[in-house]
N, C-alpha and C positions, 0 to 999 in steps of 0.2 A: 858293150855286146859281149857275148858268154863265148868261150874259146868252141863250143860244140858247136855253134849257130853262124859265128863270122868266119869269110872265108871259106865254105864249102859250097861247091855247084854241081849239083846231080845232070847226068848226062847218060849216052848211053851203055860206054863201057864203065859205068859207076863201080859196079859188085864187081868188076872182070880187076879193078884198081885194088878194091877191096879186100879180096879173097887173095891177091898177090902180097899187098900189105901183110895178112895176118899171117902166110907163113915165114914170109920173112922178118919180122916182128918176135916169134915165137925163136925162131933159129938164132938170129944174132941182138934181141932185147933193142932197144928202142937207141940206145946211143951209138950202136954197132951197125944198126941197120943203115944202109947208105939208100937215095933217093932214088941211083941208079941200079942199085939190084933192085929197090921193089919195083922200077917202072920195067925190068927186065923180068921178072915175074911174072907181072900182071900183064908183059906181052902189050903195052903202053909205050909212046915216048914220055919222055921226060916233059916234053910240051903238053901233054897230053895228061899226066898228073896233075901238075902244078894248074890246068884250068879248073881241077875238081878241087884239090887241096892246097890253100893258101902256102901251108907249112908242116913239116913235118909230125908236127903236137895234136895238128888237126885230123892228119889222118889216122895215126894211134890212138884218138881218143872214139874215132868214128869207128875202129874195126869191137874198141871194149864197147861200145856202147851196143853194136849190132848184136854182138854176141850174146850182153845182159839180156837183152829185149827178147831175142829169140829161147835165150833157156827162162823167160819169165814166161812167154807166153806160152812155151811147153806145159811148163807148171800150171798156170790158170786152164788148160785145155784140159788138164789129166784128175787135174780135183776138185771133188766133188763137194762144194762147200758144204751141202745140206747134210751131209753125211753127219756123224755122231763126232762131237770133237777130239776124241782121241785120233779115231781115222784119217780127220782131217792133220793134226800135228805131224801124225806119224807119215802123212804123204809129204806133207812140207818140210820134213826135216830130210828125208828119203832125196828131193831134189836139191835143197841147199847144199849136203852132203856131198852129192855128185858132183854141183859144181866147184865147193870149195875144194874137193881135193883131185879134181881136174887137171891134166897138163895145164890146160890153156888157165884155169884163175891161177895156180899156183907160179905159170910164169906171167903173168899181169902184175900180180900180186910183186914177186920179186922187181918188176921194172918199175912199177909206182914207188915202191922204196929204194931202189936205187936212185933216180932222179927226182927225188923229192926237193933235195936241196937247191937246185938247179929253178925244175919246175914243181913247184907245189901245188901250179894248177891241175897239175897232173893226179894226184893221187885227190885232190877235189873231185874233180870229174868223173873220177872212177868211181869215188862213194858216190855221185848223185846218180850214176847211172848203173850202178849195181845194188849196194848195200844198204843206199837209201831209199831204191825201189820195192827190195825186196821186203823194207822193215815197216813202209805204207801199204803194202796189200797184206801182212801178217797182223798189223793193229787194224784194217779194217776190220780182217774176221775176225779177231776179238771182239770188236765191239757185235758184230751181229750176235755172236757167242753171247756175251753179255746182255744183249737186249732180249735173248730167250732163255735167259734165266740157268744157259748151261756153265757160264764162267760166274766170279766176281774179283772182277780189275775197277780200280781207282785209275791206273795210269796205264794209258794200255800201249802207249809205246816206251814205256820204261817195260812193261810185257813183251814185249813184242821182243827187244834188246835181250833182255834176259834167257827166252827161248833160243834166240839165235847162239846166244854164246855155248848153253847147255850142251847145242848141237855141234861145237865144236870140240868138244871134250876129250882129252889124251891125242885123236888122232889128227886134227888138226893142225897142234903145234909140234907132233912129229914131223910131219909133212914138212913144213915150212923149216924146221930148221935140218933137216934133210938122215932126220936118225932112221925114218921108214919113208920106204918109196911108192907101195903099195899095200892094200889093208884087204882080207877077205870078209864075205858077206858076212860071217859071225862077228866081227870085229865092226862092223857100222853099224849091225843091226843092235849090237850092248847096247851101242853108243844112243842113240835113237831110242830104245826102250826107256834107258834111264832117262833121257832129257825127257821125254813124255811126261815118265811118273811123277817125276822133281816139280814138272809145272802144274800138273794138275794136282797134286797133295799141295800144293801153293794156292791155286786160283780157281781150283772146280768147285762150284757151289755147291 
């Protein structure tokens, strides 16, 4: 049984545990954070966590997963796939952006690699419930792309991968190794232009 599935029981202060979780999570990273400040948070006893959350892994993995879900289903509510494909890249690169250089992924991001070694379940789960969601709904619209004649992909999640990385380009790995903090709209929009044109001078039919 999968670390997201065993071990959690929905109740009715579920989100009240949740939403306590994440800021405590975000403030002291996942090894820092103690049981009893997030059940003091979420305004919980500690009896009262532990009937939701077997273990601590469980509920860190339950605040990143809530979090993916909801900036995916932003994403799916706000584009328009029938749109023309460039339109469509340039919205999907527009929200990828936002999350990747988000407070909350970039400290995700750093506690998955901090405790990797430890748990490696950890930074598993975070790829199936972020980076591997977001890289099956990006090959799907390839392929409809593809099936009307506006792309041509052989591999459309070796596409899909290549897009995402594009959209990480200069400002990304500033982010993460902490050379910039924050980036103006001229500075994500380069960024997104070029991964547009790079893919399409590649794969537009």
């Amino acid at each position: 049984m999968s670390i997201e599935t065993s071990g959690i029981k929905k109740g009715r202060k579920f989100a009240q545990v949740l939403e306590g979780a994440r800021a405590v999570f975000l403030r002291d990273g996942f090894e820092g954070a103690s049981v009893d400040d997030i059940a003091r948070a979420a305004g919980v006893s500690k009896a009262t966590l532990y009937s939701y959350f077997a273990d601590k892994r469980l509920l860190f993995m339950e605040v990143v997963k809530q979090e993916c879900d909801q900036q995916s289903r932003d994403a799916m509510d706000e584009i328009d796939r029938a749109a023309p494909v460039e339109v469509v890249l340039e919205a999907a690169a527009r929200h990828l952006l936002r999350f990747l250089l988000s407070d909350f992924s970039q400290r995700v991001f750093r506690i998955c690699v901090a405790e990797s070694a430890r748990f490696p379940e950890l930074g598993r789960e975070f790829y199936n419930s972020g980076p591997a969601h977001v890289r099956a709904e990006l090959a799907a619209f390839l392929g409809e792309a593809v099936a009307r004649g506006d792309l041509a992909i052989d591999d459309l999640h070796l596409a899909a991968d290549q897009f995402a990385e594009l959209c990480k380009a200069d400002l990304h790995p500033r982010m993460v190794f902490g050379v910039s903090h924050g980036f103006t709209d001229e500075e994500v929009e380069r960024v997104i232009a070029g991964a547009v044109a790079m893919f399409m001078a590649r794969y537009g039919a």
